[in-house]
C-alpha positions as CSV (number, residue, x, y, z in Angstrom):
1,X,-22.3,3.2,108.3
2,X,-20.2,4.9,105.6
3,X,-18.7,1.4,104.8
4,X,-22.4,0.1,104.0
5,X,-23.7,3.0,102.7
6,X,-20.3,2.7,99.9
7,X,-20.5,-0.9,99.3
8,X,-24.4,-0.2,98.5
9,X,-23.4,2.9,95.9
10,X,-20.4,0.5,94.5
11,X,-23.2,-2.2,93.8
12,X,-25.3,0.3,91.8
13,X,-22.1,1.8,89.6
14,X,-21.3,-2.4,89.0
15,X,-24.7,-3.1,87.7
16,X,-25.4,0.0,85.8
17,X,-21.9,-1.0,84.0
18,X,-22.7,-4.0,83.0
19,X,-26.3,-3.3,81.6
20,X,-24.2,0.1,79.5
21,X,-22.1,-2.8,78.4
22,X,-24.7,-5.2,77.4
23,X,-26.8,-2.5,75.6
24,X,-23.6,-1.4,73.3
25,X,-22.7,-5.3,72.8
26,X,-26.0,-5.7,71.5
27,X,-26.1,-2.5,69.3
28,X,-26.5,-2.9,65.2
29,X,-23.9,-0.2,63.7
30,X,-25.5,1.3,60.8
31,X,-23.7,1.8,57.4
32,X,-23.9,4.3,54.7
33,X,-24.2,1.4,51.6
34,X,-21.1,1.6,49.7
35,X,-21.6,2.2,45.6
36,X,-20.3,-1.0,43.7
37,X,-19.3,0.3,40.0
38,X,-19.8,-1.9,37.6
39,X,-17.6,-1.6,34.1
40,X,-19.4,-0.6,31.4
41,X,-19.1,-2.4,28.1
42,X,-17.1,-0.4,25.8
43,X,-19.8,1.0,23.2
44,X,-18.8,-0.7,20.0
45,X,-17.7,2.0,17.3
46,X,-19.1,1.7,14.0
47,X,-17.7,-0.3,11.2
48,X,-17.2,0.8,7.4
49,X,-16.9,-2.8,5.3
50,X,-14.2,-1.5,2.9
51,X,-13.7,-4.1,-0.1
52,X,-10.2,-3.8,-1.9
53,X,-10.1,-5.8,-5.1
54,X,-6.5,-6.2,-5.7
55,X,-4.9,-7.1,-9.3
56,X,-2.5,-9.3,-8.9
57,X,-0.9,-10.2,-5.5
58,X,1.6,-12.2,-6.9
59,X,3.6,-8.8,-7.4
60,X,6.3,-8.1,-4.7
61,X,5.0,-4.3,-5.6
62,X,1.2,-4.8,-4.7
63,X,2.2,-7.5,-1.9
64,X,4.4,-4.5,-0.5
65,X,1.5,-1.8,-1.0
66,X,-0.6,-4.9,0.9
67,X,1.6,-4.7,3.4
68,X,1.3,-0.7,3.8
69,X,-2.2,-1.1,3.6
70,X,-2.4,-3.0,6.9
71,X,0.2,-1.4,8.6
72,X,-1.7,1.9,8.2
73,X,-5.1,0.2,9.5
74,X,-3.8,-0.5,12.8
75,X,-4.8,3.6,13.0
76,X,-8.2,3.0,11.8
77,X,-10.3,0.7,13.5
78,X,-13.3,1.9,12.6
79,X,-12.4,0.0,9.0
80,X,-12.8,-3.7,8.3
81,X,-10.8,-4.7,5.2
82,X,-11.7,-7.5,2.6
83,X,-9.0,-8.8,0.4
84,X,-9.6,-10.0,-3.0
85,X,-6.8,-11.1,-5.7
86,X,-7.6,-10.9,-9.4
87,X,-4.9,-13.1,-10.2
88,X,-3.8,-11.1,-13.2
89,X,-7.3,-11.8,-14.8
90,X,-10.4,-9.3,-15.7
91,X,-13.4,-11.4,-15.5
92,X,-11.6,-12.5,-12.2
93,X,-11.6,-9.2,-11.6
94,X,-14.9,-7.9,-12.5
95,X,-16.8,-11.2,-10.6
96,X,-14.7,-9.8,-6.9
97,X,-15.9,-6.3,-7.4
98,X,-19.7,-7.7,-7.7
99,X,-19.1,-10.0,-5.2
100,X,-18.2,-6.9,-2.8
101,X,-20.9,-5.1,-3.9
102,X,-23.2,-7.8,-2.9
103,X,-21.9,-7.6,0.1
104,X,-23.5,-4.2,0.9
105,X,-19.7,-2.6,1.4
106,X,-19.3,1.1,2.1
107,X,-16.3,1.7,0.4
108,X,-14.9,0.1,-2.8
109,X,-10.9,0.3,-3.5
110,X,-9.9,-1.2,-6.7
111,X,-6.2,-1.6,-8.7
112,X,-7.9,-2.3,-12.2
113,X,-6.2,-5.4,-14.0
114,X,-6.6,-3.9,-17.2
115,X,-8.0,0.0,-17.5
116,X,-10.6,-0.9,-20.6
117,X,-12.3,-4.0,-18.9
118,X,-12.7,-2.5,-15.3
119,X,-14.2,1.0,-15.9
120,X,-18.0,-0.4,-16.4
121,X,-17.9,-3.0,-13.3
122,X,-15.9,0.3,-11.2
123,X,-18.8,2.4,-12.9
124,X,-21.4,0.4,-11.8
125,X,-20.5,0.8,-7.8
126,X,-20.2,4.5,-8.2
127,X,-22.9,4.4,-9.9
128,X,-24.6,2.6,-6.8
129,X,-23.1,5.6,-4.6
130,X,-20.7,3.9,-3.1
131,X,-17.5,6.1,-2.8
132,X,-14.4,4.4,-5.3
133,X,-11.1,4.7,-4.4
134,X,-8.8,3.9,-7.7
135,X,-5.2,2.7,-7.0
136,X,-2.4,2.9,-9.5
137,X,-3.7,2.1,-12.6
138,X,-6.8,4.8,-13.6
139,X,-9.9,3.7,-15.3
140,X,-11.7,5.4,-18.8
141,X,-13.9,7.7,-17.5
142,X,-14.4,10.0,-14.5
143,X,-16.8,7.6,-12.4
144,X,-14.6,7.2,-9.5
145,X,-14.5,9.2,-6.5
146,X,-10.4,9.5,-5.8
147,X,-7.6,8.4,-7.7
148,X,-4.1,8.1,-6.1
149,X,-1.2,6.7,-8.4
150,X,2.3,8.5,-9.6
151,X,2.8,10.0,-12.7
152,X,3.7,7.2,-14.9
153,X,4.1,9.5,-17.9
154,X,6.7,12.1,-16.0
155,X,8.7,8.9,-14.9
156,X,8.7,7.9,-18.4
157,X,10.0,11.0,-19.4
158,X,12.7,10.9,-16.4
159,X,13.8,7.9,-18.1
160,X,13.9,8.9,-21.6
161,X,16.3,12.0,-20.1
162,X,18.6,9.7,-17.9
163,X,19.1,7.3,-21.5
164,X,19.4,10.2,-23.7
165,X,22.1,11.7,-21.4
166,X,24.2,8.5,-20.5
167,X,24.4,7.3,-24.0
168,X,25.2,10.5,-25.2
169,X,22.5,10.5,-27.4
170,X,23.3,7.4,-29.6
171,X,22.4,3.8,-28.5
172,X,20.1,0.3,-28.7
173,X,17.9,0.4,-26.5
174,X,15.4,-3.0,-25.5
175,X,12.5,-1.9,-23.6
176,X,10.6,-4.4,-21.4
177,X,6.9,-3.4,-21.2
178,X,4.8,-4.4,-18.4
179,X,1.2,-5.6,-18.6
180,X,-0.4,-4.6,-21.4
181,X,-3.5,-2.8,-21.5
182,X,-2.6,-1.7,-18.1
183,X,-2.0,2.6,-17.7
184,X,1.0,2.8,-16.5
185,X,2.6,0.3,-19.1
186,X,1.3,3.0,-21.9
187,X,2.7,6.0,-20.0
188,X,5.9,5.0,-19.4
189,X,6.2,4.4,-22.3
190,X,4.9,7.2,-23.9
191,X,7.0,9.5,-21.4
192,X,10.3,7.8,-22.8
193,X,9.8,8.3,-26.2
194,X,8.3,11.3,-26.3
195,X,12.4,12.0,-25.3
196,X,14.1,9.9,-27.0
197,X,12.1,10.9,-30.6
198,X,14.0,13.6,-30.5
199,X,17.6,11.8,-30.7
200,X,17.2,10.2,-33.9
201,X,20.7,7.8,-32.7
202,X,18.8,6.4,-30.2
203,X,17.1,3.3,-31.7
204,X,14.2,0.8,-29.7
205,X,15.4,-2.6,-31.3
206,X,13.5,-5.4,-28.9
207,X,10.5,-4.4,-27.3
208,X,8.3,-6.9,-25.8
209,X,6.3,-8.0,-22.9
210,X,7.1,-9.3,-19.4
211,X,3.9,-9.1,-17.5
212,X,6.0,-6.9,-14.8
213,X,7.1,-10.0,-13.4
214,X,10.7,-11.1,-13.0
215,X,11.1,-14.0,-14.9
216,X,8.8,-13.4,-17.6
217,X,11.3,-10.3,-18.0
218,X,14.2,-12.9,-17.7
219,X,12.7,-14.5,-20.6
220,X,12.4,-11.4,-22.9
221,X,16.0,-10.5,-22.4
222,X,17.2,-13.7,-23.5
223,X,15.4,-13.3,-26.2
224,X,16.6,-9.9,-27.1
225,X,20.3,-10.5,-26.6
226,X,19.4,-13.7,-29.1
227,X,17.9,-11.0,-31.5
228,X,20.1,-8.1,-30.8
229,X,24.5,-8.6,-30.7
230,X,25.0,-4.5,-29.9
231,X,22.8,-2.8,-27.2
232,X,23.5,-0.4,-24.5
233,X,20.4,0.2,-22.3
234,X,18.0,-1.9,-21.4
235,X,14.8,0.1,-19.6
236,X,11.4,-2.4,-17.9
237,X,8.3,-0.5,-16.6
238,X,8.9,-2.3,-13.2
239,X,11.5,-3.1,-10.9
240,X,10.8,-7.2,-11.3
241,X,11.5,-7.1,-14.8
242,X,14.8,-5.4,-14.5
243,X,16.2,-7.8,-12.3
244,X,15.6,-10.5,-14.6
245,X,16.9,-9.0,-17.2
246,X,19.9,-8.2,-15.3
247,X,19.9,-12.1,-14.6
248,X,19.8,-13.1,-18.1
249,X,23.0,-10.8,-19.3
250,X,25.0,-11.9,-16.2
251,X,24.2,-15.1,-17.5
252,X,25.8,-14.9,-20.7
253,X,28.7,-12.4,-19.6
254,X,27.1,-9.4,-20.7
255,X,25.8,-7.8,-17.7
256,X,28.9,-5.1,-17.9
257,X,27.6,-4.1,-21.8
258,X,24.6,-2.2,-21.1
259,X,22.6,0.2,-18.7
260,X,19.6,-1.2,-16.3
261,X,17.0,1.0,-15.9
262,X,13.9,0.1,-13.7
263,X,10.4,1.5,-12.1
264,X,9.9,0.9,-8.5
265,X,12.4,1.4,-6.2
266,X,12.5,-2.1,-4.7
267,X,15.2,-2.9,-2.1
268,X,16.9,-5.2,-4.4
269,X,17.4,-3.2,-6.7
270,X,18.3,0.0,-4.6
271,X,21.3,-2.1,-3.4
272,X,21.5,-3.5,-6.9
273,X,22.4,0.0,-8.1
274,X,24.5,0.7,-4.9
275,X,26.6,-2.3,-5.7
276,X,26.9,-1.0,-9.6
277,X,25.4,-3.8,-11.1
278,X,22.1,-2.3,-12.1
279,X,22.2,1.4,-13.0
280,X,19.4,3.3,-11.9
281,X,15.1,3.2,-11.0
282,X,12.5,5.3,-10.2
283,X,11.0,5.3,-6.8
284,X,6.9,4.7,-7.5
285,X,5.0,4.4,-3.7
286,X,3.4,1.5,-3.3
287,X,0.3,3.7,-2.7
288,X,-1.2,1.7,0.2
289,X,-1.3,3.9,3.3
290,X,-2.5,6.4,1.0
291,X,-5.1,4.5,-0.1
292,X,-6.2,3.7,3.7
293,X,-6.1,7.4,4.6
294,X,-8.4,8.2,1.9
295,X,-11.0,5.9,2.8
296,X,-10.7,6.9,6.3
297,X,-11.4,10.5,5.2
298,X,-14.2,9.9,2.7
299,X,-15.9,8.1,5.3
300,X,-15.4,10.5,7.7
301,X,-17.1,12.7,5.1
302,X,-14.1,14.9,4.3
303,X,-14.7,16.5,0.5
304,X,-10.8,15.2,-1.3
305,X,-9.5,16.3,-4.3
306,X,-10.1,14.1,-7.4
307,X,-7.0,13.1,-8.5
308,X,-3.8,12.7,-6.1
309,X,-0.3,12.1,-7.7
310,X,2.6,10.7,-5.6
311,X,6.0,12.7,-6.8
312,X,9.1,9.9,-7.3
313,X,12.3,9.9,-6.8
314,X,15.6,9.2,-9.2
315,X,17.6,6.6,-7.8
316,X,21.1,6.0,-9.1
317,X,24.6,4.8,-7.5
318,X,25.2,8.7,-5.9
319,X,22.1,8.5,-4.1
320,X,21.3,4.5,-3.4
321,X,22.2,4.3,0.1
322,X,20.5,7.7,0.9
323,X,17.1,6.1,-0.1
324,X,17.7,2.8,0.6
325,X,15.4,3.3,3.1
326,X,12.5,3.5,0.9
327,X,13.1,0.4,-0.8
328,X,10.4,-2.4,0.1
């Protein structure tokens, strides 16, 4: 009886097993939806179009402050950069800044070609209420928003001390101007004589032209060592022009005759004046992260002040090494 009555309630658990097991086989689990992020576009930041109308790019000086111009816009992204080379030539010049303008550009930075010929056109955008940014070389009037340069005039007088003093106050001189027309060819000149007018010994016997390039200033020395048997300093407005005139003495065996004085602070020269071949020049920046920085900020909205001078340095054979790091 008990035998049946188990193999009866074993039947029952068996069945009522297997229908628990069908019923959970046949069961849907239910899910909590799982969020699916999608990346967001990066929202583009705004642009300024900055225009830079650039003198004359076949300068190692501007191609260096070229160079410091784009290092420093890696920082700025928010600035697009447009390039344009004057080629040493005003209507050139003037015709790039319109074409900017045209252009509907934010921000206009300009190195003038020539000061007299570029104030209207660099009057006209800041006219137009577009901020200016002036570079190096300043204009005729006060229509620009910044200007950042070094004092050409100071490092004239610099010079005019460092000549006075190593030729103990009696000496030729040839003096190899840059561009003319240009600022900075007037005040550094200026600033020398304005010092050496008052040591009567001293005496300016070639003066002359060489574009402030290097062998436009080869040219002028060769012409002045032609003109001139006896001098004992020869001082160039740039760098460029220094080296050739170096060049042309060594030439003729006269290299070890005189004193070379430059503007610039160019590497080659730095190590020039470290090796004692040329005597000494004056560190002028090359202005372009500056000029960045500034458009950055005046975008940005920042109020500047009007007028920002870079200091230099005096670089001669005690100190060469020292800065040589500054050379470009």
């Amino acid at each position: 009886m008990r035998s049946r009555w188990w193999s009866w309630w074993s039947g029952c658990a068996l069945i009522a097993g297997l229908a628990l097991a069908v019923t959970s086989c046949g069961r849907k689990t239910e899910e909590k939806p799982t969020a699916v992020t999608q990346p967001q576009p990066e929202r583009p930041q705004e642009q300024f179009l900055v225009a830079y109308a650039q003198s004359n790019m076949a300068e190692t000086w501007r191609q260096a402050q070229w160079e410091d111009a784009q290092e420093e816009l890696k920082n700025h992204p928010e600035l697009k950069v447009e390039l344009s080379d004057a080629k040493q030539d005003n209507l050139t010049q003037i015709q790039n800044v319109k074409n900017h303008l045209a252009k509907g550009i934010d921000l206009l930075i300009v190195c003038p070609n020539e000061a007299e010929a570029l104030t209207p056109v660099v009057g006209e955008a800041y006219d137009s209420g577009i901020p200016v940014v002036v570079v190096d070389r300043a204009i005729l009037n006060d229509k620009y928003t910044v200007f950042v340069g070094g004092d050409n005039y100071e490092i004239g007088k610099m010079a005019g001390e460092f000549i006075a003093k190593r030729l103990n106050g009696k000496g030729n001189v040839v003096e190899i101007e840059g561009q003319l027309g240009a600022p900075p060819t007037k005040l550094r000149s200026q600033g020398m004589h304005d010092v050496i007018k008052d040591y009567p010994d001293i005496k300016v016997v070639y003066k002359q032209t060489g574009e402030y390039l290097r062998m436009q200033g080869k040219e002028v020395m060769k012409n002045a060592l032609q003109a001139s048997p006896d001098i004992d300093c020869v001082y160039a407005h740039n760098d460029e022009m220094i080296l050739g005139a170096y060049q042309a003495a060594a030439e003729v065996g006269r290299g070890k005759e005189m004193i070379f004085i430059g503007v610039d602070g160019q590497k080659e020269v730095i190590e020039s004046i470290r090796d004692g071949k040329i005597t000494a020049t004056y560190y002028y920046p090359t202005c372009g992260k500056e000029a960045i920085q500034i458009a950055a900020r005046l975008l940005a909205g920042e109020q500047l002040d009007k007028d920002i001078m870079l200091h230099t340095i005096e670089i001669t054979q005690e100190n060469a090494e020292k800065n040589m790091h500054l050379g470009f």
